[in-house]
C-alpha positions as CSV (number, residue, x, y, z in Angstrom):
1,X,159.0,105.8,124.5
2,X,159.6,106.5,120.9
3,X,157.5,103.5,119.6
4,X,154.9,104.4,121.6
5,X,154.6,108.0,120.7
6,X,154.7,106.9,117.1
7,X,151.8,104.5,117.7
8,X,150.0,107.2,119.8
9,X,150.6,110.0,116.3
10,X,149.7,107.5,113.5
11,X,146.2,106.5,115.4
12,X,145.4,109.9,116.3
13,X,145.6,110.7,112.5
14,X,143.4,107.4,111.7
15,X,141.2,108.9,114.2
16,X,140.9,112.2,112.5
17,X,139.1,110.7,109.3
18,X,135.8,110.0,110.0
19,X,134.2,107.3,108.3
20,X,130.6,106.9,109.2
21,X,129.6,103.7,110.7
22,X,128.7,100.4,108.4
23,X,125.2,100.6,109.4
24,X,124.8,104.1,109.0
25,X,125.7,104.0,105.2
26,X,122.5,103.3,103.2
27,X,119.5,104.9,103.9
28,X,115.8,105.3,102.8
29,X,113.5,108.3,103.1
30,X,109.8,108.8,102.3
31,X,108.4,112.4,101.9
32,X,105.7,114.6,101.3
33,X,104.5,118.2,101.2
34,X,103.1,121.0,99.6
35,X,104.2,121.8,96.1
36,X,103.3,125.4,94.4
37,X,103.3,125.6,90.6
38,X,104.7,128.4,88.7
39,X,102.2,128.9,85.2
40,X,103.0,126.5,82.4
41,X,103.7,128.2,79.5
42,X,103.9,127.0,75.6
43,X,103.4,127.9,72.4
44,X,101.0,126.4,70.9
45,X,101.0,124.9,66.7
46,X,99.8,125.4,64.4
47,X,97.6,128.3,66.5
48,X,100.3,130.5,66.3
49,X,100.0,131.8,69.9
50,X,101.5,131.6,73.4
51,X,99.4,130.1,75.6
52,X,99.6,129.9,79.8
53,X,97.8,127.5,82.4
54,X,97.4,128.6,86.4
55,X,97.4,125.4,88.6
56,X,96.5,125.8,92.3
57,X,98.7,124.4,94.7
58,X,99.3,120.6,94.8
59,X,100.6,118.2,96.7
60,X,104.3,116.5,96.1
61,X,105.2,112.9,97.2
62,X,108.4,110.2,97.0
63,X,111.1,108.1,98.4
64,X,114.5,108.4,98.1
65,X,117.6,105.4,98.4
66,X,120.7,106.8,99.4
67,X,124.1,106.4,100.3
68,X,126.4,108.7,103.1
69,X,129.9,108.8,101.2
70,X,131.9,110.4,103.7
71,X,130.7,112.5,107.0
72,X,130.2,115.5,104.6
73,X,128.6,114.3,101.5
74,X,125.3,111.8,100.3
75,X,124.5,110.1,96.8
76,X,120.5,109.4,96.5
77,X,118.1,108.6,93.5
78,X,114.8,109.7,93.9
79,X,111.3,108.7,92.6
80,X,108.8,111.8,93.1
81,X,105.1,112.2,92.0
82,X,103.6,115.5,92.3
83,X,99.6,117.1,91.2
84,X,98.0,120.2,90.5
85,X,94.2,121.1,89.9
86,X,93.8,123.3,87.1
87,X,92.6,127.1,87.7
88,X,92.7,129.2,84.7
89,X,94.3,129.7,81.1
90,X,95.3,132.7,79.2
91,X,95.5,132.7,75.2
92,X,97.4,135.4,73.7
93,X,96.7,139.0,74.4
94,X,92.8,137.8,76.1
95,X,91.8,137.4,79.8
96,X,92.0,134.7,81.8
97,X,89.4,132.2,81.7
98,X,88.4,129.0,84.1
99,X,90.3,125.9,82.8
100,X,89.6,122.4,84.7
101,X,91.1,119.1,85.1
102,X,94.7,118.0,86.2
103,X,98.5,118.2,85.7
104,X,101.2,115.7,87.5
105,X,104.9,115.0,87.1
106,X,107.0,111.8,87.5
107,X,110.3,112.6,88.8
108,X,113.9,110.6,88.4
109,X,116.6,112.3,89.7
110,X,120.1,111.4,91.4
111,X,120.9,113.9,94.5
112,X,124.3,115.1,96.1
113,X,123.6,116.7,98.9
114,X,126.1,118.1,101.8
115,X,125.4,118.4,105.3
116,X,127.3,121.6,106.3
117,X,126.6,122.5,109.7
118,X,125.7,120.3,112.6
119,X,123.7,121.9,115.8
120,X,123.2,119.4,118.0
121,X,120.9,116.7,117.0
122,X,120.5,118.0,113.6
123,X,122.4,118.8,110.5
124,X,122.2,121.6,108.0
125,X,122.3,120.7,104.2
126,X,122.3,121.7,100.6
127,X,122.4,120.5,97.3
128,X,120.6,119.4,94.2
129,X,119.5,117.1,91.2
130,X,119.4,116.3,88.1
131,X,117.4,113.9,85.4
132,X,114.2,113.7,84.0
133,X,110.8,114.1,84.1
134,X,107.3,112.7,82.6
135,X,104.7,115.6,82.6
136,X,101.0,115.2,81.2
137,X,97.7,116.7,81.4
138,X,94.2,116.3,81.1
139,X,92.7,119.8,81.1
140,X,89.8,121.2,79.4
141,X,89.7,124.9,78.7
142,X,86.4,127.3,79.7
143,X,84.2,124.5,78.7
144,X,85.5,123.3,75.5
145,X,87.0,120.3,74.9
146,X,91.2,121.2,73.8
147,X,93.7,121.9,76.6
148,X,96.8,121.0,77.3
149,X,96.5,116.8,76.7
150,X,99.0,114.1,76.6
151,X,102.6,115.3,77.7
152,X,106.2,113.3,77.8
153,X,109.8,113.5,79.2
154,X,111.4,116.5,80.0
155,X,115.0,117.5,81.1
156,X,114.4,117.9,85.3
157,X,116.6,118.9,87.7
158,X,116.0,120.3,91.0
159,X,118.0,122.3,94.2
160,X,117.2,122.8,98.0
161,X,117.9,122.8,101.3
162,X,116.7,121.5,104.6
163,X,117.6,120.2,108.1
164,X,117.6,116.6,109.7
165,X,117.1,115.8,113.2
166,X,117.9,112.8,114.8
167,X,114.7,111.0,116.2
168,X,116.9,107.9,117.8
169,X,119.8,106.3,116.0
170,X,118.6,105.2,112.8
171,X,115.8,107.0,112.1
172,X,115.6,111.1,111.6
173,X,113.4,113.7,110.6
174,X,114.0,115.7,107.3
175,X,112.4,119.6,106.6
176,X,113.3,120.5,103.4
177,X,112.7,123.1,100.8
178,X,113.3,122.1,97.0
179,X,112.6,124.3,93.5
180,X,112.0,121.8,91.0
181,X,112.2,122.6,87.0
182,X,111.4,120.6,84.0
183,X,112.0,122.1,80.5
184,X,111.3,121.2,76.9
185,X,108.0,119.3,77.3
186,X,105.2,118.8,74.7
187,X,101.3,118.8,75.4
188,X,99.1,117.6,72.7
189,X,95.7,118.6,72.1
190,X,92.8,118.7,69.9
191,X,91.3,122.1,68.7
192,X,87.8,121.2,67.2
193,X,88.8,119.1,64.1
194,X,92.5,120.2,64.5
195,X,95.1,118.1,65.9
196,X,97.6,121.1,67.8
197,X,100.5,120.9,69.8
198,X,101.2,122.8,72.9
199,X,105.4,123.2,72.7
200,X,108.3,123.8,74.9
201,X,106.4,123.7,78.2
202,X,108.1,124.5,81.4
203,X,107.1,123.4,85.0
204,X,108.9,125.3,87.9
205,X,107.7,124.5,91.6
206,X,108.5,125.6,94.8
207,X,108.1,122.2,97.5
208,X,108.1,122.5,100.9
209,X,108.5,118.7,102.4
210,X,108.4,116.6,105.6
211,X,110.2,113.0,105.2
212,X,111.1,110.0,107.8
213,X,115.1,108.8,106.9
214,X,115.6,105.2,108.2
215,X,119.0,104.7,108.0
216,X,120.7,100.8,107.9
């Protein structure tokens, strides 16, 4: 009787740590969604002045690798792509003006996230990001020909939130929320015969995403 109680305790405690299952480790998700641009701001060289773009709302789309560590916790690296249309700029103390053309960012992150509440089917979680980011432009201002031009790599990180659901066993749905931010980027530009720099931009968004997870 002892040796089997003994058996009976140490299993129960094996039992008690949950290790997710071999085929449930890796996993892939592709995602898209809305994304809404906060204005980019910079100061602009050898101008002197701080300038501001408005970008309507864009679209934000990617695919993540990851891999479940433990029934709590996930490692993932993502590749994102996300676009804005141009609305308006601002120069100094002046009024708004139309502004045209485009603005993306290239996004390479690594993830944690943490699922901390399960309801059923689906699975609560939070976390965040960080790495870099490639942000350029093509934009034209009120009809001239300077705006914000060629950009480069910026310090990115991002945090959020969302739910999964369970579609069948491999394969779940993911609605998440995610505020991106990339700091420290330059734009270059031309002003008439002057070559200008647009410094120190910053591009905060707020993402609202729908992904499939195919897990294997």
């Amino acid at each position: 009787m002892a040796l089997t109680l003994g058996w009976n305790s140490a299993n129960a405690a094996d039992a008690a740590i949950e290790v997710p299952a071999a085929q449930d480790l890796w996993y892939v998700t592709l995602f898209g969604g809305a994304s809404f641009p906060n204005d980019v701001k910079t100061f602009g060289v050898p101008y002197n002045q701080d300038f501001s773009m408005d970008f309507d709302t864009g679209f934000v789309v990617g695919g993540v690798v990851g891999r479940r560590l433990n029934d709590v916790f996930r490692l993932e690296g993502e590749l994102s792509y996300a676009r804005y249309k141009a609305d308006s700029y601002v120069e100094g103390p002046s009024a708004w003006l139309p502004a045209d053309g485009d603005l993306s960012a290239t996004y390479l992150l690594a993830n944690v996230w943490a699922d901390v509440a399960h309801f059923g089917d689906a699975k609560l979680y939070v976390g965040g990001g960080i790495g870099a980011a490639y942000v350029t432009a093509d934009t034209t201002w009120d009809g001239h020909t300077y705006g914000y031009g060629s950009g480069g790599w910026g310090f990115a990180g991002q945090a959020g939130a969302g739910v999964t659901y369970a579609l069948a066993q491999n394969i779940d749905l993911d609605f998440g929320y995610r505020f991106k931010a990339v700091s420290a980027v330059d734009f270059e530009s031309s002003r008439e015969a002057v070559n200008g720099v647009y410094q120190n931009g910053k591009l905060n968004s707020h993402n609202l995403q729908l992904g499939v997870t195919f897990k294997f």
